[in-house]
C-alpha positions, 0 to 999 in steps of 0.5 A: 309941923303936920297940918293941923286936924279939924274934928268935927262933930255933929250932934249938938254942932250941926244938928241942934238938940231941940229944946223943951218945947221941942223948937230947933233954931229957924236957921235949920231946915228939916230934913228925914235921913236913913241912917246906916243899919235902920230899916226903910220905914225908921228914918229919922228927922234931923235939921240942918242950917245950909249956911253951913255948908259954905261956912265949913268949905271956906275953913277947909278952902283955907288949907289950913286944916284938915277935916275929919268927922269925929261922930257917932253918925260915922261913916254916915257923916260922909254920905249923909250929913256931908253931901246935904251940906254941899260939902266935900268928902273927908274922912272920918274917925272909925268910932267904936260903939261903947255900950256906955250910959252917959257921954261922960263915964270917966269924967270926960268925953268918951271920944277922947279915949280914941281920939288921943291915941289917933292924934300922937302929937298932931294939932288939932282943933275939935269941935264938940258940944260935950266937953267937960272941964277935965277935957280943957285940962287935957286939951291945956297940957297937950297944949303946954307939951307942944301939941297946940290944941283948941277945943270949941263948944258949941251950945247944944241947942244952938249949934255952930255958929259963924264965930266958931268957925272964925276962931278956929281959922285964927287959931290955923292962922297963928300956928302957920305963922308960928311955923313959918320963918318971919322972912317967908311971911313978909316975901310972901304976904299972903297966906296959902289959897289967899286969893 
């Protein structure tokens, strides 16, 4: 079995959506990024949790998974958002740019029209903010024809939080586990990169 892919988005994960009152969590700190494409005097201010940074590199430390942005920050997620976390390089999924007035417009996430095609039959575990109930479906039948796939929804105003990221190296667990002939796992007694 491939190694299972890690998508990850940003918005509503790594950076919370403000509230009403236009409050972001007290974990977060602020930060005033230039996105690719803006001019220098359109930066934009996001916030960021620095414990991420750590939370993140220990599931990719793992070997368990293998990380790829799935966000409309693109190729920025990779200059920008990742080095403010400390976290190392990976790639990221080439997104289109739709001209869509909604994250939905056929009922589900727009990503998902690109993201199925470039997955084939791997593994993967996402995490998004803007699941609907017909991206569960298809993450379900996926899952029954033998792509095992994890959708993890983070609360938009919230973002990541610890108990994600532990369900997500659970689930990498579980499928090595399964992928690996009993004997092996009792010879060994640990798993890859344990130290």
């Amino acid at each position: 079995m491939p190694l299972p892919r890690l998508l990850l988005d940003i918005d509503g994960v790594l950076i919370p959506f403000p509230t009403a009152d236009g409050s972001t969590p007290p974990t977060h700190i602020r930060h005033t990024v230039l996105p690719t494409g803006r001019n220098p005097g359109d930066s934009v201010t996001i916030w960021l949790n620095p414990a991420h940074g750590p939370l993140l590199a220990g599931l990719l430390g793992s070997g368990l998974v293998a990380p790829v942005w799935c966000t409309s920050w693109r190729k920025d997620a990779t200059t920008i958002i990742g080095p403010l976390l400390g976290l190392p390089e990976f790639p990221c999924l080439d997104l289109p740019r739709p001209q869509i007035t909604t994250s939905h417009p056929n009922g589900y996430l727009w990503k998902r029209d690109h993201v199925s095609p470039w997955l084939g039959g791997d593994p993967v575990a996402w995490i998004d903010d803007d699941f609907t109930a017909l991206d569960h479906t298809w993450a379900a039948e996926r899952t029954a024809r033998g792509n095992p796939t994890l959708l993890i929804q983070p609360d938009a105003y919230a973002g990541l939080q610890p108990p994600h990221l532990a369900d997500a190296h659970t689930w990498a667990v579980q499928l090595w586990e399964s992928s690996v002939p009993a004997e092996e796992t009792s010879r060994c007694g640990h798993l890859p990169n344990d130290s």
